[in-house]
C-alpha positions in Angstrom: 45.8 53.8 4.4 45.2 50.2 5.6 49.1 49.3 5.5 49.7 52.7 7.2 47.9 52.3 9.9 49.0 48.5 10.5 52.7 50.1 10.2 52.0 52.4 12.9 50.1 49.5 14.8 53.5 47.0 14.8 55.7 50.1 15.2 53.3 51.0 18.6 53.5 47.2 19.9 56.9 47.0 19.0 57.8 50.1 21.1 55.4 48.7 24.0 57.1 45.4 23.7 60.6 47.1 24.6 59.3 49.3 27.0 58.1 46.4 29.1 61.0 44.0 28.0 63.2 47.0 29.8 61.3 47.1 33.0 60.9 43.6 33.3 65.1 43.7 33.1 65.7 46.7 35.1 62.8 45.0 37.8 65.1 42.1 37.8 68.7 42.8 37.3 68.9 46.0 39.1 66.6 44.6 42.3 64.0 47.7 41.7 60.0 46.5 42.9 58.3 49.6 41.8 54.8 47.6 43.3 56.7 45.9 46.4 55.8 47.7 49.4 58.3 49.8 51.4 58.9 52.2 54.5 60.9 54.5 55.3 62.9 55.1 58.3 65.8 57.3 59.7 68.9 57.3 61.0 70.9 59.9 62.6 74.6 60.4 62.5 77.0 62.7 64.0 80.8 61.1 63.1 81.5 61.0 59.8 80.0 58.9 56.7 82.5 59.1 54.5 81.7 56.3 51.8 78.0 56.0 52.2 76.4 57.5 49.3 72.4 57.1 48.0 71.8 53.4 47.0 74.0 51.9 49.4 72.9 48.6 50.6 71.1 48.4 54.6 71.7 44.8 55.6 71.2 43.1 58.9 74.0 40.8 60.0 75.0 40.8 56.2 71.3 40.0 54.2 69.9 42.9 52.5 67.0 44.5 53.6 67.1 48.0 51.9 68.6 51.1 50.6 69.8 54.6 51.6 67.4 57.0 49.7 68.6 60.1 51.2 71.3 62.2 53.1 71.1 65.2 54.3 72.8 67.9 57.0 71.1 69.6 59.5 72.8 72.2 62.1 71.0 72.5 65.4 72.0 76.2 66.6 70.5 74.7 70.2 73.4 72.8 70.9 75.6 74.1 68.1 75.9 70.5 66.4 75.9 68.6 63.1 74.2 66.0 62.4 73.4 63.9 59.2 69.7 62.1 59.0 70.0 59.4 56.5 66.5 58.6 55.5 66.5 54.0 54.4 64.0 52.7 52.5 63.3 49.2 54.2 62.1 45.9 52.3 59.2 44.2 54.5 59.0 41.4 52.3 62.6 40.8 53.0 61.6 39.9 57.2 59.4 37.2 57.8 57.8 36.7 60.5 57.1 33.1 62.5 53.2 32.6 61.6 53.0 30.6 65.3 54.2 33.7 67.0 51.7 35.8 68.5 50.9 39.1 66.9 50.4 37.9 63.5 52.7 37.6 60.3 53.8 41.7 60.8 56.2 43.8 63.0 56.7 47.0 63.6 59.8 48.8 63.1 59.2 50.7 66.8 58.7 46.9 68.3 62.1 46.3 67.0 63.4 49.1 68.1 62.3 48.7 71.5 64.0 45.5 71.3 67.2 46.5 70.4 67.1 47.2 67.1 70.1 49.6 66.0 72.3 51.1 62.7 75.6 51.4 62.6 77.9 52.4 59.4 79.7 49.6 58.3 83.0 50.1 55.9 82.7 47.7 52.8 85.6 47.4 51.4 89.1 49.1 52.6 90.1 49.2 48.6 87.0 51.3 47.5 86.0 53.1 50.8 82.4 52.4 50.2 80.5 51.8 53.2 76.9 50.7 54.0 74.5 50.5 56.8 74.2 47.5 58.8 71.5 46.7 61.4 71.5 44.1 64.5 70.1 43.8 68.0 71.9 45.3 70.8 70.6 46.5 73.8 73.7 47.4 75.8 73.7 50.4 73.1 71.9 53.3 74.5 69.2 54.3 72.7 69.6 58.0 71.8 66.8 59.7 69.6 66.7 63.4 67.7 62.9 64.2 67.4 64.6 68.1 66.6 66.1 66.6 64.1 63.1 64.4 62.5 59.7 63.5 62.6 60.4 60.3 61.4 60.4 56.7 62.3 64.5 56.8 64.0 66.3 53.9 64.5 69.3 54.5 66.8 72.8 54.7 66.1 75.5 52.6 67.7 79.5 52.6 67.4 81.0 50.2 64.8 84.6 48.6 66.3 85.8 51.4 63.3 84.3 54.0 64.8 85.2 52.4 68.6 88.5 52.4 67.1 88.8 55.9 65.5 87.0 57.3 68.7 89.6 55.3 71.0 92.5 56.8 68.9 91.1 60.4 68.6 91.2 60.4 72.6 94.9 59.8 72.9 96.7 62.7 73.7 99.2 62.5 70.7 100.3 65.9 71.6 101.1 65.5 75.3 103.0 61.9 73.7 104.9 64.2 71.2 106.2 66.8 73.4 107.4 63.7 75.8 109.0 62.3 73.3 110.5 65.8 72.1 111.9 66.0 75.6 112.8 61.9 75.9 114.0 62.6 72.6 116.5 65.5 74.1 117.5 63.8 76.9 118.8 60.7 75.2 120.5 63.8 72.6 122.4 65.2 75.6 123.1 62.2 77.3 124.6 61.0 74.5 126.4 64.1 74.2 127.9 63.6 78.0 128.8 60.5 77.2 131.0 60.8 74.1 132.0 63.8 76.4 133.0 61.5 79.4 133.5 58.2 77.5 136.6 58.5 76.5 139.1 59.2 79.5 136.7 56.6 81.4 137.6 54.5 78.7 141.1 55.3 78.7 141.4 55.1 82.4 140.2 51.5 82.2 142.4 50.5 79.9 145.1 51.9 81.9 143.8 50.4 85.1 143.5 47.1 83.0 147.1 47.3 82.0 148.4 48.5 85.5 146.3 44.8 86.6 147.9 42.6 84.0 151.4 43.8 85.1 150.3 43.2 89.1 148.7 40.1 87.7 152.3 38.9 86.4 154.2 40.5 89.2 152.4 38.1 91.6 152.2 35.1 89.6 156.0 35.5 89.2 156.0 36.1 93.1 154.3 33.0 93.8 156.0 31.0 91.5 158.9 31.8 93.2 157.6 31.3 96.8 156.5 27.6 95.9 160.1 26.6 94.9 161.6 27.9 98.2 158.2 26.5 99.9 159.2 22.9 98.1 162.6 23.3 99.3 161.9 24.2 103.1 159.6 21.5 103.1 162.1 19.1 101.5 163.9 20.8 104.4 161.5 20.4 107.1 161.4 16.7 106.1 164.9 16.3 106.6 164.9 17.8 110.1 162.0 15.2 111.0 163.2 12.4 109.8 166.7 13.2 111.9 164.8 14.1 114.6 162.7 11.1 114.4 166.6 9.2 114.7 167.7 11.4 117.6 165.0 11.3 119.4 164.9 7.1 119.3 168.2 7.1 120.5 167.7 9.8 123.3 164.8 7.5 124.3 167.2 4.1 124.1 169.7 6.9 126.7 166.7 8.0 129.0 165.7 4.4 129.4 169.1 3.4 130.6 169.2 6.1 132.8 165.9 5.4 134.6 167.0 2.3 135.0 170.0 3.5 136.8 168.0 5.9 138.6 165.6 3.6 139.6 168.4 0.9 140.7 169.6 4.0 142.8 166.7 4.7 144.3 166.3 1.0 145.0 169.6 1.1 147.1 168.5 4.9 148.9 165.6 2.8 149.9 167.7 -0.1 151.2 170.3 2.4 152.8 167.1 4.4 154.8 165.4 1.4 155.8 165.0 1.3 159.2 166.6 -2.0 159.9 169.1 -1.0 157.6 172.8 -1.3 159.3 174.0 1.9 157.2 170.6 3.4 158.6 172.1 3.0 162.2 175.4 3.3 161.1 174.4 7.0 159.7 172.0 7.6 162.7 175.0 7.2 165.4 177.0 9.1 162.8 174.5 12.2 163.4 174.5 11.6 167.0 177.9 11.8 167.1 178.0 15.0 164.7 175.4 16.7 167.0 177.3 15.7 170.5 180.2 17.3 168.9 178.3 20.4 167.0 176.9 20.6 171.5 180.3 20.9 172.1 181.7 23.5 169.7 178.5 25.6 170.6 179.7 25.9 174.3 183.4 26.6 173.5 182.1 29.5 171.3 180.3 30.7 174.4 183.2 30.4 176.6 185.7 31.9 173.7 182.8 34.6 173.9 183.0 35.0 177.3 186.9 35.3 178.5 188.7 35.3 175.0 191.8 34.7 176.8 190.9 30.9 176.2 192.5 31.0 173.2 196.0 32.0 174.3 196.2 30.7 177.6 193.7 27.6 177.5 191.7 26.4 180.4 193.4 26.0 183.5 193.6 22.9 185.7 
């Protein structure tokens, strides 16, 4: 009976033993405090959570600071919505506080919310899809509560730049940009249609035009080929007619000087002649006299003639 009941005693402490070997390896391998103090708090989503499950990791800016515990859906017939509270199980002991700092070595989670304390769901890993929730300060996010939806402590939500993003793309009209590019897409169809259409007598007029200009081309390059050699040869020409004209003209000049000479060695002896103590000059001035006396007397036998014609045949009598 003795060795009995000492079996049974090692075989009890044995069993304890393990039992407390195993919690003190699940306590520190798998990060369960069964006596660490926690609370609980809520956050409420509307877009989706696909990837968050229970036991996903709440960090803020990246250190861990609890757990999701639960998720549920909720429909609110007032404003015919769904949303999803997700209930976190935070880690106090993870936050310290600054012992200087007034207000003692606690905060509340409300403080921080009043600060700026929000959630938003942060993607993990693109390979697996799992997501977690990640908390930071930010006041420039509205702070929009659900106290329908919860009577809970609620921290609130803000857009992650995924969320940003997948709300930025779900606002693009890809329907309106479809049927444009249907139509853009028909357009370019039939003008391409016009223009294997129209292409090819354009194209064939070109190249007919462009033929028709290579022959004018030559025509007047042959043209002006053959107006510079008879432009050479009425210059060479032209030169010839200068150059003899150039000759001519000197000895028309050696001609005219000879005969202004003469013609001034003529006028020289007018001027002599007309001088007015010239002897010719009285010589020629009794000479007119002379012509006038007798151009007096021819005047007044024409009258007389005039007068008794008889003159003529009969002659004056004595």
């Amino acid at each position: 009976m003795a060795e009995s009941t000492n079996r049974k005693t090692l075989i009890g402490a044995f069993v304890v033993g393990g039992g407390i070997l195993a919690m003190a390896i699940i306590m520190l391998f798998g990060h369960i405090k069964i006596f660490a103090p926690s609370r609980e708090a809520v956050v409420v989503f509307q877009n989706s959570i696909s990837g968050l499950s229970i036991g996903a990791p709440v960090t803020f800016r990246g250190v861990k600071v609890g757990t999701v515990k639960s998720i549920t859906l909720r429909f609110d017939p007032q404003d015919h919505k769904a949303y999803i509270p997700v209930t976190l199980t935070l880690e106090p002991h993870q936050i310290h506080v600054v012992h200087d700092m007034p207000g003692g070595t606690s905060v509340r989670i409300q403080d921080l919310i009043a600060i700026g304390l929000r959630a938003e769901l942060n993607l993990q890993s693109f390979v697996t899809g799992q997501s977690n929730i990640d908390l930071d300060f930010d006041k420039s996010a509205p702070a929009i509560l659900h106290p329908r939806i919860t009577d809970e402590t609620e921290i609130p939500v803000r857009l992650s730049p995924v969320e940003k993003l997948k709300d930025t793309l779900g606002r693009i009209p890809v329907k309106d940009i479809a049927q444009h590019a249907d139509d853009t897409l028909r357009s370019v169809q039939e003008l391409s249609g016009t223009l294997n259409k129209d292409l090819p007598p354009l194209i064939a007029s070109v190249k007919a035009t462009s033929d028709t200009s290579q022959q004018t081309i030559a025509a007047a390059t042959t043209a002006i080929k053959d107006l510079q050699s008879k432009l050479e040869i009425t210059l060479g020409k032209m030169d010839t007619l200068l150059q003899t004209s150039n000759t001519q003209m000197a000895e028309r000049g050696k001609d005219l000087h000879a005969t202004l000479v003469s013609a001034t060695q003529t006028l020289d002896s007018l001027q002599a002649i007309f001088s007015p103590r010239s002897i010719d000059r009285a010589n020629m001035d009794a000479a007119l006299r002379d012509i006038a006396a007798a151009a007096a007397s021819l005047r007044g036998f024409a009258g007389d003639v005039e007068r008794n014609p008889q003159l003529l045949l009969m002659g004056r009598r004595p």
